[in-house]
Each structure stands twice: as C-alpha cells, then as structure tokens.
C-alpha positions as CSV (number, residue, x, y, z in Angstrom):
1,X,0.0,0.0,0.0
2,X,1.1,3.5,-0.5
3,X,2.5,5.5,2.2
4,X,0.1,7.9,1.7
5,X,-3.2,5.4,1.7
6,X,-1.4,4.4,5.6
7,X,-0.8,7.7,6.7
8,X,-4.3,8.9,5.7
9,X,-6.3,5.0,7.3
10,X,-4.4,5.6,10.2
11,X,-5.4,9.7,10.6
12,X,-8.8,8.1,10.2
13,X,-8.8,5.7,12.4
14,X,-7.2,8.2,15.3
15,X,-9.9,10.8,14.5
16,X,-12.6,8.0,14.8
17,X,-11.3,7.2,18.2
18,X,-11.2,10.6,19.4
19,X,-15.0,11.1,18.1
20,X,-16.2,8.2,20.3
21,X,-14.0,9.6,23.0
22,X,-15.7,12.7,22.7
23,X,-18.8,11.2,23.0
24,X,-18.1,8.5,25.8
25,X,-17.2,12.2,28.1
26,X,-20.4,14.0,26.7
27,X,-22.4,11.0,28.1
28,X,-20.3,10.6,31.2
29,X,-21.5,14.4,31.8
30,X,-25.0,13.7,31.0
31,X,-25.0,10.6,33.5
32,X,-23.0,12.2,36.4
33,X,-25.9,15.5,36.6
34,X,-23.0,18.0,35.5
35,X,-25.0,19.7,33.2
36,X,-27.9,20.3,35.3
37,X,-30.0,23.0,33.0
38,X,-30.8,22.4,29.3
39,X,-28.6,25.9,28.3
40,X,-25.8,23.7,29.1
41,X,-26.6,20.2,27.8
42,X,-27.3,22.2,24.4
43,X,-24.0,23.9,24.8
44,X,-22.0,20.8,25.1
45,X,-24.2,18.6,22.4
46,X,-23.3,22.1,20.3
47,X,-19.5,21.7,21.6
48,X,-19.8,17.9,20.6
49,X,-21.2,18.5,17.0
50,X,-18.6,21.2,16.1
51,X,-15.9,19.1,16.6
52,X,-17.2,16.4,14.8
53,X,-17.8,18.5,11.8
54,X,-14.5,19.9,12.2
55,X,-12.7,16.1,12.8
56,X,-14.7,15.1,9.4
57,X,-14.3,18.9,7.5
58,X,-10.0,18.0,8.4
59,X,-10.8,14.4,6.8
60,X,-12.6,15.4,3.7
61,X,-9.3,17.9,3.4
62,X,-6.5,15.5,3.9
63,X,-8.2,13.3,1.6
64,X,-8.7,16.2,-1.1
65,X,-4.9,16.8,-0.4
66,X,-3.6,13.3,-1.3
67,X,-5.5,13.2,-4.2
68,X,-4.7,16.6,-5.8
69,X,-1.1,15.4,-4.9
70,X,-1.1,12.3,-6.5
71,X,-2.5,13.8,-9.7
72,X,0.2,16.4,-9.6
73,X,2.6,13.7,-9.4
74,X,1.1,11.5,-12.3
75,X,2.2,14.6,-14.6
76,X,5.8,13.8,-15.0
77,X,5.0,10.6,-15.7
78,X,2.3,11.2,-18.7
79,X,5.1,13.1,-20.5
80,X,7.9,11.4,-20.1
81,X,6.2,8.1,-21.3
82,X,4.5,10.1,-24.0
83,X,7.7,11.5,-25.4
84,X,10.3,8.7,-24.6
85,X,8.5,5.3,-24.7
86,X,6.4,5.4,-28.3
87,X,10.4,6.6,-29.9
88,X,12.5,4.0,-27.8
89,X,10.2,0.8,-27.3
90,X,7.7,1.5,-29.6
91,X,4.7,1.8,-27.4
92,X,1.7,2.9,-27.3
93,X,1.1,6.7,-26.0
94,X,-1.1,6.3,-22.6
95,X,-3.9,8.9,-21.3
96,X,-3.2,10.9,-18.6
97,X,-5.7,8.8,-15.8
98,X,-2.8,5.3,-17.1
99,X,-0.4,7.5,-16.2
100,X,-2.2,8.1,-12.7
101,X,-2.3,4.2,-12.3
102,X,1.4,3.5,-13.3
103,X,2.4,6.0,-10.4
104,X,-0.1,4.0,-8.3
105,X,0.9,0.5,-9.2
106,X,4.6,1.6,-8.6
107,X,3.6,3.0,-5.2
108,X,2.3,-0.8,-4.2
109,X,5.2,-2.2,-5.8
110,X,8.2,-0.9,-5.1
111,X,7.4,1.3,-1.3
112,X,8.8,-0.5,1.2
113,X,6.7,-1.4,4.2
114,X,7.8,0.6,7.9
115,X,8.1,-3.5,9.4
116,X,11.6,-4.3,7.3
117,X,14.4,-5.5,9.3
118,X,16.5,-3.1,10.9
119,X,20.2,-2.5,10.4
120,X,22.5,-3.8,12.4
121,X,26.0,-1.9,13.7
C-alpha cells in the first residue's frame, strides 16, 4: 500500500477514536448531573457536533490533499512516457488517468513497508 493510503487510514482511524471519546465524556457528563439545565446540555451537544464537523471537514481535506497530490505527481510521468516510450520501445502513447495508475501500481510495488528488518552496527 502507498504511504500515503497508511498515513491517511491511520489519521482516520485516530480521528474516529477521538469522536467516540468525545462522545463516551459528553455522556459521562449527561450521566453524572453536571449539566444540570438544558442551556448547558445544548452547549456541550453544540460543543460535541462542532468538533465532529471539524474532525470530518480536516478528513474530507487530507483526503482532497492526497488526491490533488497524487494527480500532480502522475504529470511527469504522462510526459515522459508520452515522449520517450512510443520513440524508444515503440509503445503505445497512454492517457493521462494510465499514467495516474502506473504511479499508483509503482507505489504498491516498489514502497517498502515501515516492518523491514532493521540494520545492524
């Protein structure tokens, strides 16, 4: 898997955790009689639903983000194999969203995973 696909599961899975925390303290204060008037309990279900739009708003970004990168970086590649391949290897020019998949299919292949043996001294 990309680095990037990792990076952005595991931002996803943190900021899922941190919602249900969120919500596990909410209904610890709802149990316990801290919020005792209704001004309050709407202030913290308030509190609670702007930080879950803002824990998905930062997910829909970083997700935006990876993908407008990894377009960006499928560029190169579309021109190079467009003007080098079809002249060397006689091959086929490729469309831009190929070129988008080569980068991909080189990202599976040839990224090392973080759980390689270390080096030894």
């Amino acid at each position: 898997m990309p680095i990037f696909v990792l990076d952005l599961t595991c931002s996803i899975e943190y900021a899922i955790i941190f919602i249900v925390i969120g919500i596990i303290e909410t209904a610890n204060l709802y149990r316990n009689g801290t919020t005792d008037n209704m001004a309050s309990k709407e202030m913290t279900m308030d509190w609670l639903l702007e930080k879950l739009a803002l824990g998905i708003g930062i997910g829909v970004l970083a997700i935006g983000i990876v993908a407008i990168v990894s377009i960006i970086a499928a560029i190169p590649t579309y021109f190079l194999w467009n003007w080098l391949m079809p002249e060397i290897f006689e091959i086929k020019t490729i469309t831009f969203w190929q070129a988008w998949g080569i980068n991909f299919l080189a990202g599976i292949l040839f990224k090392g995973s973080s759980s390689s043996s270390s080096r030894r001294n």
